[in-house]
C-alpha positions as CSV (number, residue, x, y, z in Angstrom):
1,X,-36.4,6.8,22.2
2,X,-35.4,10.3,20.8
3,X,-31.9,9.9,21.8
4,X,-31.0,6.7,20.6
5,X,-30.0,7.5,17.4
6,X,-27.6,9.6,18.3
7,X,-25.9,7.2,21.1
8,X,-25.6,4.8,18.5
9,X,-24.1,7.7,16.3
10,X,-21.5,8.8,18.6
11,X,-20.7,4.9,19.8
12,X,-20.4,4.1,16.1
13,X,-18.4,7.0,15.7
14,X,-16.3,6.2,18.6
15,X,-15.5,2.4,16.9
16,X,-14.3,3.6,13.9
17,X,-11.9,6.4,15.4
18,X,-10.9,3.2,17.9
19,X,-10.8,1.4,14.6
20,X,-8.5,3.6,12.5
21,X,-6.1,4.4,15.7
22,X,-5.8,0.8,16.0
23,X,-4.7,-0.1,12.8
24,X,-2.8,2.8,12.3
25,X,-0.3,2.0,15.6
26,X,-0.1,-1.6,13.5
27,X,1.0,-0.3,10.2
28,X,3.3,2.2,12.0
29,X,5.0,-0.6,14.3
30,X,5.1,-2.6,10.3
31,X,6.9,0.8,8.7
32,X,8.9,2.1,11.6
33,X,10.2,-1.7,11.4
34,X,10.9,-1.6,7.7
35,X,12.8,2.0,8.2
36,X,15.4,0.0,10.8
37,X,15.8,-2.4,8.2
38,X,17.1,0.5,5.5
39,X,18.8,2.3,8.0
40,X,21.2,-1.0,9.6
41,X,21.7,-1.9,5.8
42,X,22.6,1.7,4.7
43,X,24.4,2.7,7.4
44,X,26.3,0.1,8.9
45,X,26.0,-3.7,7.6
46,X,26.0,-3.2,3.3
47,X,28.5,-1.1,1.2
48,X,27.1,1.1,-1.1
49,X,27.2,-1.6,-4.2
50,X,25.6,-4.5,-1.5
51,X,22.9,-1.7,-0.6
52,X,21.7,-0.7,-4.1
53,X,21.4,-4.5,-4.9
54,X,19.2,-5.3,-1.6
55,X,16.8,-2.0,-1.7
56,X,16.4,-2.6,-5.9
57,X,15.2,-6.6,-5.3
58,X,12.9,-5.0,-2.5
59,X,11.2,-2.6,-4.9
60,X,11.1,-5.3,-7.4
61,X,9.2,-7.6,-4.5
62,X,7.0,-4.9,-4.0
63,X,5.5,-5.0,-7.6
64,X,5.3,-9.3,-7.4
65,X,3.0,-7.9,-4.0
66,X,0.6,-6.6,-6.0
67,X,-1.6,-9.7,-6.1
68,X,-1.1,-9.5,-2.1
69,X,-2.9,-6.0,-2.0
70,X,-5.5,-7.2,-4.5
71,X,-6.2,-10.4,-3.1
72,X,-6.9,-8.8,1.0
73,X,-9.5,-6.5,-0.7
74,X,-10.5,-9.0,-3.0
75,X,-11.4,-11.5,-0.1
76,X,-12.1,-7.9,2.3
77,X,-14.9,-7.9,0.0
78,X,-16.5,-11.2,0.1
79,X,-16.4,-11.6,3.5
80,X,-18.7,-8.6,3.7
81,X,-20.7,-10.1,0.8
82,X,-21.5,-13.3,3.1
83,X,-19.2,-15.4,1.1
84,X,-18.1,-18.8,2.1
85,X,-15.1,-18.4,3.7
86,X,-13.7,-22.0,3.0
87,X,-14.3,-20.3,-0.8
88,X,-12.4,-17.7,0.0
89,X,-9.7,-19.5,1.4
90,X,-9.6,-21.9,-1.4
91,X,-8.5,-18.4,-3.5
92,X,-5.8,-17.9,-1.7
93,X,-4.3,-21.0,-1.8
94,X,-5.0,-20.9,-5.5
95,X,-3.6,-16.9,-5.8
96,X,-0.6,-18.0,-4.1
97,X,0.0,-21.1,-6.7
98,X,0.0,-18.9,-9.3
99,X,2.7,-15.7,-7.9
100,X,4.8,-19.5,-7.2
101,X,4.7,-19.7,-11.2
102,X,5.0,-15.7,-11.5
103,X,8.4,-15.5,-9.4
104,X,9.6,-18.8,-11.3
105,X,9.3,-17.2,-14.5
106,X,10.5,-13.5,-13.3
107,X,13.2,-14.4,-11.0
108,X,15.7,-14.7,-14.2
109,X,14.1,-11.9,-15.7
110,X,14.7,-9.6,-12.9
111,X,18.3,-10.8,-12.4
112,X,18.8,-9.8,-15.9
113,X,17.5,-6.5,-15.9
114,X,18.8,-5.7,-12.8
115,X,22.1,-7.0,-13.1
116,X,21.3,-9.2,-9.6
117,X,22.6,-12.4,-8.9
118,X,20.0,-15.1,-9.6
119,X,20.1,-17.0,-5.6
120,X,19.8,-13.6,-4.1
121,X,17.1,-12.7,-6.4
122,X,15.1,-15.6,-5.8
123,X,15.6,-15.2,-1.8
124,X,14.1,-11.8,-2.4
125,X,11.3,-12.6,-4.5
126,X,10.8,-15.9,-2.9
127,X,8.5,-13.9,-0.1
128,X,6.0,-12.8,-3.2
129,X,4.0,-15.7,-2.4
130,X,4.2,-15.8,1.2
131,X,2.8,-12.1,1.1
132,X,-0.6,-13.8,-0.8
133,X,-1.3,-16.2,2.2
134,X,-0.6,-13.3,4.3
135,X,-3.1,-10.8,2.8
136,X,-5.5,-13.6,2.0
137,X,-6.3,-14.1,6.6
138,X,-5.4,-10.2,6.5
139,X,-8.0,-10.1,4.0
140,X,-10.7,-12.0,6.4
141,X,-9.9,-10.1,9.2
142,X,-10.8,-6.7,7.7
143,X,-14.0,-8.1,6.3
144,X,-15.1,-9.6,9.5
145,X,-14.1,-6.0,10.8
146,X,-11.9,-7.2,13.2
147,X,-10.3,-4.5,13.7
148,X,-8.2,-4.8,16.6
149,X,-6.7,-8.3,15.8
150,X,-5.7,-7.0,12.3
151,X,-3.8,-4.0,14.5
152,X,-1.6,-6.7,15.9
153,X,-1.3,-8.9,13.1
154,X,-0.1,-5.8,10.7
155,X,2.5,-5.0,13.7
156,X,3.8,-8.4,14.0
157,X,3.9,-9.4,10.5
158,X,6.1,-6.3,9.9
159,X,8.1,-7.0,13.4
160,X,8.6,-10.9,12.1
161,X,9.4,-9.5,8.5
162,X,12.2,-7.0,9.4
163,X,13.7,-8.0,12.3
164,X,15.2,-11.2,10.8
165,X,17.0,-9.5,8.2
166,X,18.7,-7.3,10.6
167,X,19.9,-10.7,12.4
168,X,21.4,-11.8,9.2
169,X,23.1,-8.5,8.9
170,X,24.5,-8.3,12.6
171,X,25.4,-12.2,11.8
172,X,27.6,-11.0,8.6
173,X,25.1,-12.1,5.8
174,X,25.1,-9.6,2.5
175,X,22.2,-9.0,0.6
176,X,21.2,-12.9,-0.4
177,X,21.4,-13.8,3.8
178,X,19.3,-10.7,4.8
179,X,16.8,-11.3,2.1
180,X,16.6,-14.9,2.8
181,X,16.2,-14.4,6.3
182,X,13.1,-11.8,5.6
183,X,11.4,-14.9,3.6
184,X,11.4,-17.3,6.7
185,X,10.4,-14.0,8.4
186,X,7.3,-13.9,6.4
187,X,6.7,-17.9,6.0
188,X,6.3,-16.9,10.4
189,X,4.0,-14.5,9.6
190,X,1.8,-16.5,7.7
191,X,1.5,-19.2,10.2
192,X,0.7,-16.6,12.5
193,X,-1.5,-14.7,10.6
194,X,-3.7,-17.8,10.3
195,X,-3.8,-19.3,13.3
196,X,-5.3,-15.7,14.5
197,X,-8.2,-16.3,11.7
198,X,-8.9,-19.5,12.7
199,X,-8.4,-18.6,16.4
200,X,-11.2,-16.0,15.9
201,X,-13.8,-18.9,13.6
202,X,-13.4,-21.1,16.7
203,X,-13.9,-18.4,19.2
204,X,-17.3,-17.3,18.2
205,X,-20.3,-18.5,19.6
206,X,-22.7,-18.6,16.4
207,X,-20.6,-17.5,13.4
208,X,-22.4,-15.3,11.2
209,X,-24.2,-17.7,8.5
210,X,-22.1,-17.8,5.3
211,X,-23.6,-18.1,1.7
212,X,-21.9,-20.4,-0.3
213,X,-24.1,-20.7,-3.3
214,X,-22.8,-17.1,-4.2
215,X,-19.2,-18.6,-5.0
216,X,-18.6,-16.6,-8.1
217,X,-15.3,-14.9,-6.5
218,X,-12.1,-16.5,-8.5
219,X,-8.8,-15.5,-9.1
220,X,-10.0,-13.9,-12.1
221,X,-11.3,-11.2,-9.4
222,X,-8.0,-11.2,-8.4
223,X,-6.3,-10.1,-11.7
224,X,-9.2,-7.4,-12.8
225,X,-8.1,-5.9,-8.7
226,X,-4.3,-6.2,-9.7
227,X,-5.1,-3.9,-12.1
228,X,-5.9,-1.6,-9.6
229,X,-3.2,-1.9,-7.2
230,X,-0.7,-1.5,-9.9
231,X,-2.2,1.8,-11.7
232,X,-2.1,3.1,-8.1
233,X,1.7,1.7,-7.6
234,X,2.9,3.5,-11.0
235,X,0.8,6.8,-10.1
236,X,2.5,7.3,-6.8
237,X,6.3,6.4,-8.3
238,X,6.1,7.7,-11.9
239,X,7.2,11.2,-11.5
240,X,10.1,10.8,-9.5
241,X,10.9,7.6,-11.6
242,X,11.6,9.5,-14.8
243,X,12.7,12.9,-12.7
244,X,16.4,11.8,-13.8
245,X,15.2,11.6,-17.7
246,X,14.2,15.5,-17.6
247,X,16.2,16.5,-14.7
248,X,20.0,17.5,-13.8
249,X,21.4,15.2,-10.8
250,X,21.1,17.9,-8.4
251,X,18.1,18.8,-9.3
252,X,16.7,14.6,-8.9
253,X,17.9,14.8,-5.0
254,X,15.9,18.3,-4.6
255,X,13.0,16.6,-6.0
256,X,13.7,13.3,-4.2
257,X,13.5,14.9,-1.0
258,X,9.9,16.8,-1.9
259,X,9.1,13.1,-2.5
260,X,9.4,12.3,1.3
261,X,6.3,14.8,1.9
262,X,4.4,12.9,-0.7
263,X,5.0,10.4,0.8
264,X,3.8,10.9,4.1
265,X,1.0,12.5,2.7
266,X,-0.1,9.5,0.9
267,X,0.8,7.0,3.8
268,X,-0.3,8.2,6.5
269,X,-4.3,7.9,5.9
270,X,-3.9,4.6,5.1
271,X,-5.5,3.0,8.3
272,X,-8.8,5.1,7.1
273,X,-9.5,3.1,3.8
274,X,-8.5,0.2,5.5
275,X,-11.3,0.4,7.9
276,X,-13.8,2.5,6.0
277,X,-13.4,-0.8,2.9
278,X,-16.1,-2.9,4.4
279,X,-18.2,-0.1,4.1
280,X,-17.5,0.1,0.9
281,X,-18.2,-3.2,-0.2
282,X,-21.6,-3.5,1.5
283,X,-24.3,-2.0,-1.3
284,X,-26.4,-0.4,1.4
285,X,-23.7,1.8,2.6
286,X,-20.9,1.9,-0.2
287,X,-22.0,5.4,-1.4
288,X,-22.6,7.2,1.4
289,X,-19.5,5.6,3.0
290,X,-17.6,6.2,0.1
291,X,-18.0,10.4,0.8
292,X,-17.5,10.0,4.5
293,X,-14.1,8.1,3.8
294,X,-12.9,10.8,0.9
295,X,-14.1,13.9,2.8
296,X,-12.3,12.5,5.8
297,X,-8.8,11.6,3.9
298,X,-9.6,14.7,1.9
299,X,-9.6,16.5,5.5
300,X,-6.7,15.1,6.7
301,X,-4.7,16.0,3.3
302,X,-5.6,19.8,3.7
303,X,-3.9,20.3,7.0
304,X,-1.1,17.9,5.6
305,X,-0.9,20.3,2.6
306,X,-0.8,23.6,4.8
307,X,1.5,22.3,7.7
308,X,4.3,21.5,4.3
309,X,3.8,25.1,3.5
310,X,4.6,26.4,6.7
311,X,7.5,23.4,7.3
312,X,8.8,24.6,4.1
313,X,11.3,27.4,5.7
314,X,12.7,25.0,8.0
315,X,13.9,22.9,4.8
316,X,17.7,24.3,4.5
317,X,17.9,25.0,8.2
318,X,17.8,20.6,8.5
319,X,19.1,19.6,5.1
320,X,21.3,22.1,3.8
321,X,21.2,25.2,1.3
322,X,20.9,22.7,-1.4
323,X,17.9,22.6,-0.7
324,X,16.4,26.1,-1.1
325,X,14.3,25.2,-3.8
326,X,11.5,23.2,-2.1
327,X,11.0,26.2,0.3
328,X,8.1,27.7,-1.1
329,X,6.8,24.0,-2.9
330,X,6.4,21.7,-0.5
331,X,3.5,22.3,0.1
332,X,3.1,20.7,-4.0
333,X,4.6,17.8,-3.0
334,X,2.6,17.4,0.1
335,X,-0.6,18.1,-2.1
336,X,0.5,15.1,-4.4
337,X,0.4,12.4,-1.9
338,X,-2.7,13.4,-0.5
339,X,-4.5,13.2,-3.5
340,X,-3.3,10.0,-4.3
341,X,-5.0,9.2,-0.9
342,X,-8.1,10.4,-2.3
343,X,-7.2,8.5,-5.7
344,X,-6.8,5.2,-3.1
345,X,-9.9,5.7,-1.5
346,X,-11.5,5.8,-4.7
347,X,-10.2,2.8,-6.5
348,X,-10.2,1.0,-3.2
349,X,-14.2,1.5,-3.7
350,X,-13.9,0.5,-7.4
351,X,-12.4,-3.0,-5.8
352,X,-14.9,-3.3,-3.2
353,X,-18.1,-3.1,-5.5
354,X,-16.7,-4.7,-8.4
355,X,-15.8,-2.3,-10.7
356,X,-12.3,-2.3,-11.6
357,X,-13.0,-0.8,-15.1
358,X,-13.0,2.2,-13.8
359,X,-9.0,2.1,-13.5
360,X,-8.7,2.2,-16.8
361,X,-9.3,5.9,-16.9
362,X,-6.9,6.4,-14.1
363,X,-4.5,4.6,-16.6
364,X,-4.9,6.8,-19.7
365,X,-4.2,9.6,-17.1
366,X,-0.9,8.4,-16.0
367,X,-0.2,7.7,-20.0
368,X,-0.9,11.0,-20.6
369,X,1.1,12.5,-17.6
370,X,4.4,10.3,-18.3
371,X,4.4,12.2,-22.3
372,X,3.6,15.4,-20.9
373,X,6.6,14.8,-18.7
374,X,9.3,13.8,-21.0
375,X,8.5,16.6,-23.5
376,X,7.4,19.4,-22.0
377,X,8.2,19.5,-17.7
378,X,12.2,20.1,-17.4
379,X,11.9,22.0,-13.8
380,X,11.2,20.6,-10.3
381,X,8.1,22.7,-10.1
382,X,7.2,21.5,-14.0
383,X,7.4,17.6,-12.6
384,X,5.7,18.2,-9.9
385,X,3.0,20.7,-11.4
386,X,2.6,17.8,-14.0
387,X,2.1,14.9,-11.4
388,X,-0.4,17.1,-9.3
389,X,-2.6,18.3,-11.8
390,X,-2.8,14.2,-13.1
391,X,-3.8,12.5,-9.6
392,X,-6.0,15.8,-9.2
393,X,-7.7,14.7,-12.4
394,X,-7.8,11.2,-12.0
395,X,-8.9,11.0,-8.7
396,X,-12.2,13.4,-9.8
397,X,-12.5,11.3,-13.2
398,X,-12.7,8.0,-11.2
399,X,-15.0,9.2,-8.5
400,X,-17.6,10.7,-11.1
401,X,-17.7,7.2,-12.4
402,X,-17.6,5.0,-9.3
403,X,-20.2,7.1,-7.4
């Protein structure tokens, strides 16, 4: 009897490092996918002009995604809750309605302010809703903690997302034909990505029972999480978004290419808040989970931040002498992204207990960082100085008052 505990310890331990290598070979297969796609537009299939238009409609796609992201953790959530998940499907299907009315009314918008053409617009930000049926079964399958089937669904939704669009471009389509093509991609996915949540309903032998007189989820929940997505969208982009209001063109590309190590920093611990979020959401285990899951990704963020600083040398030996700057600061920009994985981690636990008002504060931070910004950083190291000390801040201000 003495050593069961910690058998169960170390098998439990064991699942969730199976878990979080699992889903992080899917989301790598999805990104790795997504890089071919940039790379065969960049370099061999778009001019420069056909390129800018095709990466800006992606970016814009990736904010009309947000209810995507809010709606998997959204329904993540319930699942864990005991929710009926004919409810919970119901949400989707109603989530997805309304992005169909969002990208109607934004599509002209965005061609506007873009200077895009309205039909390739449209093909790009026709995939908006698609991604909500998507995260809606991805959604099920992390709250079930199915783990392993989410793996392959996250690798072939990116596979049947990207690889379409480099057809169109081998085929001679421009930006509208490679966009279009990456909808049908993801109109695939969806069909596939559901027929592996029913697949797994109708391959249980006694389903867990579900509770469907707690029905209170709507897609109201699904705004008040959008909320959070999008805070955490602007508070990983903002700095290097206005970096060419306060900064000289050479010094933009120096500080674009810190970015990179933000961004790895921030990325690359996804698959631990993706796993650890059911956790989260279950009130018996949200708080001690939730400092398990941010001493882990704090962890990993530490030896992310000290391998930059030693990687920094190497900087102008691979990209040049223009590059001297970052030398003894990337370890800064490394820093950055992993405390916007801490800042994740934390609002992914405001989301899975239902407190999204918590954001706010993260909001009034990233207020207060865009001023300090345009009136008072004018360096690389200011920018970056300015962006670190506000995800520090709001990652500790919204884990004082989630915890």
């Amino acid at each position: 009897m003495q050593q069961t505990r910690p058998t169960r310890r170390r098998q439990a331990g064991s699942g969730t490092v199976g878990a979080v290598g699992s889903v992080a070979v899917g989301s790598m297969v999805a990104n790795i996918c997504m890089y071919v796609v940039h790379l065969a537009a960049s370099a061999r299939y778009l001019d420069v002009s056909e390129y800018g238009e095709f990466a800006v409609l992606l970016s814009a796609m990736l904010v009309l995604g947000v209810p995507a992201m809010a709606l998997q953790n959204v329904v993540a959530r319930e699942v864990v809750l005991g929710r009926d998940e004919r409810r919970l499907r119901l949400v989707g299907i109603q989530t997805t309605l309304y992005v169909v009315l969002l990208v109607a009314v934004a599509t002209p918008l965005v061609a506007l302010l873009m200077r895009t053409g309205i039909v390739t617009t449209l093909a790009a930000l026709g995939a908006a809703p698609l991604l909500a049926l998507i995260a809606a079964g991805q959604g099920i399958l992390q709250g079930r903690g199915e783990f392993r089937a989410l793996s392959w669904v996250l690798a072939a939704v990116g596979v049947l997302r990207s690889m379409p669009i480099v057809g169109a471009f081998v085929m001679g389509s421009g930006p509208a034909g490679g966009l279009f093509a990456g909808t049908i991609g993801a109109a695939v996915s969806a069909v596939v990505v559901w027929a592996v949540v029913v697949w797994g309903v109708v391959g249980k032998v006694g389903e867990r029972a579900q509770d469907a007189a707690q029905a209170s989820v709507g897609v109201l929940s699904v705004v008040r999480a959008s909320q959070v997505q999008l805070v955490l969208i602007v508070a990983s982009s903002v700095d290097l978004l206005l970096s060419p209001r306060v900064l000289d063109a050479e010094s933009v590309g120096v500080y674009a290419l810190g970015a990179i190590a933000t961004k790895v920093a921030f990325w690359l611990p996804q698959a631990i808040g993706v796993v650890f979020y059911p956790r989260l959401a279950d009130p018996a285990r949200s708080r001690v989970s939730l400092r398990q899951a941010v001493a882990v990704v704090a962890g990993l963020g530490v030896v992310l931040t000290v391998a930059a600083g030693i990687a920094g040398p190497v900087v102008p030996f691979v990209f040049g002498d223009g590059y001297d700057e970052l030398v003894p600061i990337l370890w800064l920009f490394a820093y950055i992204g992993a405390a916007l994985a801490v800042l994740q981690v934390v609002l992914l636990s405001a989301i899975a207990r239902d407190r999204t008002r918590v954001a706010f504060g993260t909001w009034i931070v990233v207020a207060i960082e865009v001023t300090v910004i345009l009136t008072v950083a004018g360096t690389v190291v200011g920018v970056a100085a300015t962006a670190a000390v506000a995800v520090t801040v709001a990652a500790a201000g919204t884990w004082a008052l989630t915890r």
